[in-house]
Biopython code that builds the backbone (N, CA, C, O; Angstrom):
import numpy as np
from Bio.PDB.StructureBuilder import StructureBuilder

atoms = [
    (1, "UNK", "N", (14.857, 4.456, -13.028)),
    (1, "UNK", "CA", (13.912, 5.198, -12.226)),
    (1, "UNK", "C", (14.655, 6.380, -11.607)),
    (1, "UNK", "O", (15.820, 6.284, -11.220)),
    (2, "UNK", "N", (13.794, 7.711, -11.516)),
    (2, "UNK", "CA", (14.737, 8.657, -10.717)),
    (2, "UNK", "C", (14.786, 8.462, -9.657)),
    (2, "UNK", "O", (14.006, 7.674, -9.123)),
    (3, "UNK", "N", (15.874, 9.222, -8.886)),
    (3, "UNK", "CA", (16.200, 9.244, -7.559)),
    (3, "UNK", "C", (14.902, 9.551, -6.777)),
    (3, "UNK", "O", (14.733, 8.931, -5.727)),
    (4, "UNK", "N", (13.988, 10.424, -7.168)),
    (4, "UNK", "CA", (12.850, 11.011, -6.505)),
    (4, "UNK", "C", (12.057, 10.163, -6.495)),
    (4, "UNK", "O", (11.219, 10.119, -5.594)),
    (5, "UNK", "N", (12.095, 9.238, -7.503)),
    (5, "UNK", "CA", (10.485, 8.253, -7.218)),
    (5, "UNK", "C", (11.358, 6.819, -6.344)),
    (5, "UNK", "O", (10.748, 6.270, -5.427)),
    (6, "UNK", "N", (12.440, 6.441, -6.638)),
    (6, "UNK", "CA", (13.094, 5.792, -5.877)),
    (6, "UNK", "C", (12.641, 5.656, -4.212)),
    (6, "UNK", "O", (12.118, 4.699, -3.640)),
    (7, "UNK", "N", (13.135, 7.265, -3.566)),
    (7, "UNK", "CA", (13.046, 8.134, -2.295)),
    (7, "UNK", "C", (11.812, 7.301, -1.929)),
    (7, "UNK", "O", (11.645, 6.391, -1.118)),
    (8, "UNK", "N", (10.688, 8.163, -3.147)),
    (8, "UNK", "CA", (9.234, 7.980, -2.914)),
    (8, "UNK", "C", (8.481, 6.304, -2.372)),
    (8, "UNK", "O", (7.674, 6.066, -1.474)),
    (9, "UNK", "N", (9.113, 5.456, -3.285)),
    (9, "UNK", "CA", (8.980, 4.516, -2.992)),
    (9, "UNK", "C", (9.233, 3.780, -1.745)),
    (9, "UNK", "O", (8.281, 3.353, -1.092)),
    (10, "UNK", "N", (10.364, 3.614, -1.394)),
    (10, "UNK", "CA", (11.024, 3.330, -0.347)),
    (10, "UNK", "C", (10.026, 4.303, 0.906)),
    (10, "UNK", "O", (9.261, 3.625, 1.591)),
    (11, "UNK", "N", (10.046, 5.237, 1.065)),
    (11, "UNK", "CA", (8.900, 5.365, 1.681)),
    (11, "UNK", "C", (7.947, 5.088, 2.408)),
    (11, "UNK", "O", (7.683, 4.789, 3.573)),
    (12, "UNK", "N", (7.199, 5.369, 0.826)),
    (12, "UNK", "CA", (5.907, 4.220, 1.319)),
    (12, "UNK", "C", (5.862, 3.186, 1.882)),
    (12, "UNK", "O", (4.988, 2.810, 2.662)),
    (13, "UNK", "N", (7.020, 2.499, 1.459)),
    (13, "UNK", "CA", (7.072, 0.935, 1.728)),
    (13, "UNK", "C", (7.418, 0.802, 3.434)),
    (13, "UNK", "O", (6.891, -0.033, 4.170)),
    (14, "UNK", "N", (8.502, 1.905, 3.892)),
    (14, "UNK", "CA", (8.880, 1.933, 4.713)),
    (14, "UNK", "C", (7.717, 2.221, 6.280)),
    (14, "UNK", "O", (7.714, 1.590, 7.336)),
    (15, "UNK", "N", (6.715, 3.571, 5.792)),
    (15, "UNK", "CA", (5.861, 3.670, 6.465)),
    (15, "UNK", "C", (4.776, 3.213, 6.438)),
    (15, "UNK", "O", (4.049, 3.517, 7.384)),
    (16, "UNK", "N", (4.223, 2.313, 5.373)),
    (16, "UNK", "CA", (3.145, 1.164, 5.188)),
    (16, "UNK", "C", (4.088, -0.117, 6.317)),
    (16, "UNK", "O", (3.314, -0.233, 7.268)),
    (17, "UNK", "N", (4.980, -0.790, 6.521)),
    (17, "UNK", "CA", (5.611, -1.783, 7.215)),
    (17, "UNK", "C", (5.803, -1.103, 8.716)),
    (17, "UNK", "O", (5.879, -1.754, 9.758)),
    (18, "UNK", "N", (5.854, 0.058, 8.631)),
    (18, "UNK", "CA", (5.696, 0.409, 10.532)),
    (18, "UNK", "C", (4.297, 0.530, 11.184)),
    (18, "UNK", "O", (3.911, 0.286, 12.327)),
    (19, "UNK", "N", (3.572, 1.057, 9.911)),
    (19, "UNK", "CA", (2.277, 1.009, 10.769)),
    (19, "UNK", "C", (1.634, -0.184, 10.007)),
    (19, "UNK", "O", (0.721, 0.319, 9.352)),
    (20, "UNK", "N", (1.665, -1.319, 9.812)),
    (20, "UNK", "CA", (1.331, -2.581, 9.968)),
    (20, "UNK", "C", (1.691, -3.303, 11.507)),
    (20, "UNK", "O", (0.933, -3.996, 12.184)),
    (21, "UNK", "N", (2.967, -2.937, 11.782)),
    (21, "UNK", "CA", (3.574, -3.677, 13.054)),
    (21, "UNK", "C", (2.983, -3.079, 14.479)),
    (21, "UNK", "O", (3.306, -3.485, 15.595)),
    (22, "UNK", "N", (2.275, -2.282, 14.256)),
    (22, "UNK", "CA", (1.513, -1.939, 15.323)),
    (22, "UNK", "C", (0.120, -2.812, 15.358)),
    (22, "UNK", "O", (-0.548, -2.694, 16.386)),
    (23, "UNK", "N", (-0.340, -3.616, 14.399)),
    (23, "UNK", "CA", (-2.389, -4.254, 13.999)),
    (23, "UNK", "C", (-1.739, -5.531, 14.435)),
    (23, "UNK", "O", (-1.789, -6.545, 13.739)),
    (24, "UNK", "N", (-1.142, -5.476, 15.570)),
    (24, "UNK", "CA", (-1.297, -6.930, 16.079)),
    (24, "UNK", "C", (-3.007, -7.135, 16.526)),
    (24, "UNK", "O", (-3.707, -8.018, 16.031)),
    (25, "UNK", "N", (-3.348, -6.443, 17.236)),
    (25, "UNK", "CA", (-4.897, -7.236, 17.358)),
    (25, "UNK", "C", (-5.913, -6.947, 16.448)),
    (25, "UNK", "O", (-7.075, -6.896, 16.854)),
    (26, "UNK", "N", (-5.634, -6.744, 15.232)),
    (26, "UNK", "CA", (-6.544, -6.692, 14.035)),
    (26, "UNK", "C", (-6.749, -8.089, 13.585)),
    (26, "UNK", "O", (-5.840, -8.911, 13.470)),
    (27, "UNK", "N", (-8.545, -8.398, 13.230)),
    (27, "UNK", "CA", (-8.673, -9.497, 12.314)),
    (27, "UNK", "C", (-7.334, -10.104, 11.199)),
    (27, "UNK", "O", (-6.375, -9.405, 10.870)),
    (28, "UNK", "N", (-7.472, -10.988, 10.921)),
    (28, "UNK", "CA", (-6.778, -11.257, 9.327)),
    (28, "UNK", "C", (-7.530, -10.867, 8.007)),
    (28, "UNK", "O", (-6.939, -10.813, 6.928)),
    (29, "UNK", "N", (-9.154, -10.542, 8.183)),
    (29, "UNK", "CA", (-9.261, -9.657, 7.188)),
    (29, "UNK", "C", (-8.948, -8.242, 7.181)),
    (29, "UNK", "O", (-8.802, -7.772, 6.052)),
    (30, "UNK", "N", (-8.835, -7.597, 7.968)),
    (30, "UNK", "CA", (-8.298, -6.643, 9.024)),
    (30, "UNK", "C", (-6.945, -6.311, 8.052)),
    (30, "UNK", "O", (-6.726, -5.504, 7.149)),
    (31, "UNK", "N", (-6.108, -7.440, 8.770)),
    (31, "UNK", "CA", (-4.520, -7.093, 7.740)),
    (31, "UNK", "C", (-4.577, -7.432, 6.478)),
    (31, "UNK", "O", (-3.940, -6.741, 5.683)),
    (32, "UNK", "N", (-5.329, -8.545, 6.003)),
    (32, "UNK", "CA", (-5.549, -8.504, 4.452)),
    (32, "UNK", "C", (-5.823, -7.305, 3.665)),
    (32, "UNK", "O", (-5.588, -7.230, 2.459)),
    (33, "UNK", "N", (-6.173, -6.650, 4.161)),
    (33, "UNK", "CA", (-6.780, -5.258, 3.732)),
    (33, "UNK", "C", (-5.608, -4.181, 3.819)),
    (33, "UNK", "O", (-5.229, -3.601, 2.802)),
    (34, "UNK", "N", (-5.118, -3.964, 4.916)),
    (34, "UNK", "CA", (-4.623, -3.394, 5.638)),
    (34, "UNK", "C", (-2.388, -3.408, 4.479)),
    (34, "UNK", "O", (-1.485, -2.593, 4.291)),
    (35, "UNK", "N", (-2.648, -4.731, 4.161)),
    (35, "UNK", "CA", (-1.402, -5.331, 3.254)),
    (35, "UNK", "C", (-1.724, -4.763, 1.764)),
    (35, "UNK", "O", (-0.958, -4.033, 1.135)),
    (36, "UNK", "N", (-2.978, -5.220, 1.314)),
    (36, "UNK", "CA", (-3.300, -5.214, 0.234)),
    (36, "UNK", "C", (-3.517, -3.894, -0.439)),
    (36, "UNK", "O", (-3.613, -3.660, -1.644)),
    (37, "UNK", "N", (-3.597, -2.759, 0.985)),
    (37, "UNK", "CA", (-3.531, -1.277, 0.380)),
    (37, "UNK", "C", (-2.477, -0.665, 0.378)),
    (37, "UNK", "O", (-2.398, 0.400, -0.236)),
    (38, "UNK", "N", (-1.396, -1.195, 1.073)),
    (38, "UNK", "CA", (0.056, -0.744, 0.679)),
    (38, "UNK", "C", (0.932, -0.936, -0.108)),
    (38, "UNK", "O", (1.916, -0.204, -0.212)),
    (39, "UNK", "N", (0.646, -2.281, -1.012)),
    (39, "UNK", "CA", (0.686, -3.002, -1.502)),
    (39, "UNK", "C", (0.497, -2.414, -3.292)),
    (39, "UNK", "O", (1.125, -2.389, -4.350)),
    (40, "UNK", "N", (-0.710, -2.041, -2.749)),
    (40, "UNK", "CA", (-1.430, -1.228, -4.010)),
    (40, "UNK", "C", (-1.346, 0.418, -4.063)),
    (40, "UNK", "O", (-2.067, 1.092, -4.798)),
    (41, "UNK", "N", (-0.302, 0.988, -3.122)),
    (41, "UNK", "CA", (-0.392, 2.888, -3.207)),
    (41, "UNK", "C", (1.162, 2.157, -3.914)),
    (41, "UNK", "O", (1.416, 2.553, -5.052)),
    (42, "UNK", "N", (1.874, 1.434, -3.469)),
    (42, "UNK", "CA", (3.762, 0.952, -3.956)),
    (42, "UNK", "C", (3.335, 1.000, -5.213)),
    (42, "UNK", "O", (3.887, 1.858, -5.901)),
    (43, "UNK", "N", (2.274, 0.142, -5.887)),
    (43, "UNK", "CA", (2.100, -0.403, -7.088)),
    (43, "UNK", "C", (2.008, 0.761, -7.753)),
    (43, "UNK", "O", (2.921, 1.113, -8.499)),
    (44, "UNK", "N", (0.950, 1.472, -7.579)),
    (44, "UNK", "CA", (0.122, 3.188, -7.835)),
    (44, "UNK", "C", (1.370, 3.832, -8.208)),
    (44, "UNK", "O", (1.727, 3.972, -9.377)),
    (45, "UNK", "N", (2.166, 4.304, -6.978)),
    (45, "UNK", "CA", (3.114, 4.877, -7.506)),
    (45, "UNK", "C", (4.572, 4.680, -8.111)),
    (45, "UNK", "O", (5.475, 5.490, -8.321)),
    (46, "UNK", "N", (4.489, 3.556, -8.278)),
    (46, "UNK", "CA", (5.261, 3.175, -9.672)),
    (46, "UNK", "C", (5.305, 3.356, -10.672)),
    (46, "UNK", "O", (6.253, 3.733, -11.360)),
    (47, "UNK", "N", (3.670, 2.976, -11.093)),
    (47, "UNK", "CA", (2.658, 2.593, -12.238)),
    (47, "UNK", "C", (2.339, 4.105, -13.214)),
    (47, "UNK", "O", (1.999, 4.322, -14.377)),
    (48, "UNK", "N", (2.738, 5.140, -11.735)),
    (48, "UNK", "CA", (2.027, 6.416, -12.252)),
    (48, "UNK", "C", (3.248, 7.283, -12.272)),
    (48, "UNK", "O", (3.007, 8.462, -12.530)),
    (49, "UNK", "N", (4.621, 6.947, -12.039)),
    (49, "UNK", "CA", (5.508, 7.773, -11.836)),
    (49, "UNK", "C", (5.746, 8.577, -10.336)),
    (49, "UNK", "O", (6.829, 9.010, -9.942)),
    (50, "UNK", "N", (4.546, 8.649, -9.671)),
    (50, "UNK", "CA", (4.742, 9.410, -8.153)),
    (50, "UNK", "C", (3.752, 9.759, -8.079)),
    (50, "UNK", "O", (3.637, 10.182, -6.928)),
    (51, "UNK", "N", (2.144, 9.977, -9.004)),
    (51, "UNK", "CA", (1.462, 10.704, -8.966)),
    (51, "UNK", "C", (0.220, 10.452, -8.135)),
    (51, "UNK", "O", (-0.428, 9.405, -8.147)),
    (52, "UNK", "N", (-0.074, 11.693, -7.305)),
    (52, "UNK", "CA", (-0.840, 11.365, -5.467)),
    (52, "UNK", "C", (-2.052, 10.514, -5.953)),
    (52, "UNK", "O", (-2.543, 9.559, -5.350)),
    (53, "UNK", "N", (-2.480, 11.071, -7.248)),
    (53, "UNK", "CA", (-3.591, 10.167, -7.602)),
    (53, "UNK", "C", (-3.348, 8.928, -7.441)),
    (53, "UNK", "O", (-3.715, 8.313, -6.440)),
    (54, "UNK", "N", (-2.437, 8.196, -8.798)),
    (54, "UNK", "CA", (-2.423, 6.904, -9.022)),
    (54, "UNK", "C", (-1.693, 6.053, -7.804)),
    (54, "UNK", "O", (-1.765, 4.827, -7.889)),
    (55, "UNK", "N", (-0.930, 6.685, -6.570)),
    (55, "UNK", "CA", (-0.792, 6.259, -5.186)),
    (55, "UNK", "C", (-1.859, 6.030, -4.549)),
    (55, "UNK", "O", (-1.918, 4.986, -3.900)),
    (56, "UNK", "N", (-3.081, 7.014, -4.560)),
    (56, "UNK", "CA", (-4.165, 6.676, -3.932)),
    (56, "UNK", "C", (-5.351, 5.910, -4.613)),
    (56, "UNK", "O", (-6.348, 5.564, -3.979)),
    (57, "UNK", "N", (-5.189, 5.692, -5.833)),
    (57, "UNK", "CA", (-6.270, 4.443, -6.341)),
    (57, "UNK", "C", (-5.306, 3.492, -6.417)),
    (57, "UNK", "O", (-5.884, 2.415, -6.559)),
    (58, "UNK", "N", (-3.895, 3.312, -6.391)),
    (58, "UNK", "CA", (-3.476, 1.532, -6.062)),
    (58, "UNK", "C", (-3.614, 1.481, -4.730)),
    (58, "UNK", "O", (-3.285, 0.403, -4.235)),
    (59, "UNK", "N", (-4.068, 2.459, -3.858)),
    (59, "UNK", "CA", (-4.626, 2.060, -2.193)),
    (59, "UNK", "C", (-5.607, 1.242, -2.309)),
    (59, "UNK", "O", (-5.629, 0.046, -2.018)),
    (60, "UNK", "N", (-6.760, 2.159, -2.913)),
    (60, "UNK", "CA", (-7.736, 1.629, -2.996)),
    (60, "UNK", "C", (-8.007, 0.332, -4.054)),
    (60, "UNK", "O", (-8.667, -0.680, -3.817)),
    (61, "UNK", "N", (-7.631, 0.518, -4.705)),
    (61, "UNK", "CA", (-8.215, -1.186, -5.362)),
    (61, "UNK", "C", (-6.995, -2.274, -4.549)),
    (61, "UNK", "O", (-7.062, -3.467, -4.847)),
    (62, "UNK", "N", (-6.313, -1.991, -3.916)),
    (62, "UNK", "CA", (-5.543, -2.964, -3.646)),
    (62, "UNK", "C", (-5.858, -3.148, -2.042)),
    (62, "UNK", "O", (-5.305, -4.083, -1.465)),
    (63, "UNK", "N", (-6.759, -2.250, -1.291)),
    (63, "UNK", "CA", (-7.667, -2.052, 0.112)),
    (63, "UNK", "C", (-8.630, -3.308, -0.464)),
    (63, "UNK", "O", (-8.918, -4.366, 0.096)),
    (64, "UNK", "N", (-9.001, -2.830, -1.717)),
    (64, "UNK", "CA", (-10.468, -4.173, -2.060)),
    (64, "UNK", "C", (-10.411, -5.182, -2.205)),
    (64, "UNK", "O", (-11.279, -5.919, -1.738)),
    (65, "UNK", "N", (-9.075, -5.790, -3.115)),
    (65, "UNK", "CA", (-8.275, -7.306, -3.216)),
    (65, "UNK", "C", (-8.540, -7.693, -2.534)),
    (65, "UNK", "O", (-9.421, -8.533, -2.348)),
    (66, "UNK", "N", (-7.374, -6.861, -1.455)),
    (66, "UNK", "CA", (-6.758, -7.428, 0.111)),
    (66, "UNK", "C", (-7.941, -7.722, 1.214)),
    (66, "UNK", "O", (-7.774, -8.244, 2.316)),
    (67, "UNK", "N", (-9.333, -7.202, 0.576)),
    (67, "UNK", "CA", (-10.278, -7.525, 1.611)),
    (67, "UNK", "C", (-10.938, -8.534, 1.153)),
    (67, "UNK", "O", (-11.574, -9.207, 1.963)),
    (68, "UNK", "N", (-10.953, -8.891, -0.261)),
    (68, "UNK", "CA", (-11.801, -9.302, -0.703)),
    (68, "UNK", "C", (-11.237, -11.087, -0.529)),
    (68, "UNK", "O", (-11.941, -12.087, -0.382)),
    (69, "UNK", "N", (-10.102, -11.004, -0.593)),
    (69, "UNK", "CA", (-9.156, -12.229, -0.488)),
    (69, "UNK", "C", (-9.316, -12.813, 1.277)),
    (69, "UNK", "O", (-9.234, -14.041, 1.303)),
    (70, "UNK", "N", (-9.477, -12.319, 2.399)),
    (70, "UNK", "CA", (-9.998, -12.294, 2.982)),
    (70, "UNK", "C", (-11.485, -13.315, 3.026)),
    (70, "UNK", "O", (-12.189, -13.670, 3.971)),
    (71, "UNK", "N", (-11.529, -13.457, 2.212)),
    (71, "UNK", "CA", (-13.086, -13.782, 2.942)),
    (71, "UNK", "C", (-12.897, -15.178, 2.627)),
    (71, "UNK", "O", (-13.760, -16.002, 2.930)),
]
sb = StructureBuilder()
sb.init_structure("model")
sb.init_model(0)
sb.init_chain("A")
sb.init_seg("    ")
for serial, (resi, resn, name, xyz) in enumerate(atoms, 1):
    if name == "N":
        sb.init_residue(resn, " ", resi, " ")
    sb.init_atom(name, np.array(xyz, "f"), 0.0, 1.0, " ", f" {name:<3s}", serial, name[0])
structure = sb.get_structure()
């Protein structure tokens, strides 16, 4: 993997895990969701090489999992 999508990754991961640690008083479907879309932009931009798109539809289908698992 290049250094740039490496960076990229780490990232995400890094600023998806800080602003999780703030939803202490969020539901657990709340953070299911909330997991499951960071979860899924990491995946996205793996999957896609870096690309803003495929970061922002592994948000979203992985926002829907994570909610859907939830219930």
């Amino acid at each position: 993997m290049k250094t740039i999508q490496k960076i990229t990754v780490i990232s995400i991961t890094v600023c998806a895990l800080a602003a999780m640690s703030g939803c202490s008083n969020m539901s657990r479907r709340d953070k299911n969701t909330a997991v499951g879309a960071g979860i899924g932009a990491v995946a996205g931009a793996v999957l896609t090489g870096g690309s803003g798109i495929g970061t922002a539809g592994g948000a979203a289908v992985g926002g829907v999992i994570g909610h859907q698992i939830g219930r």
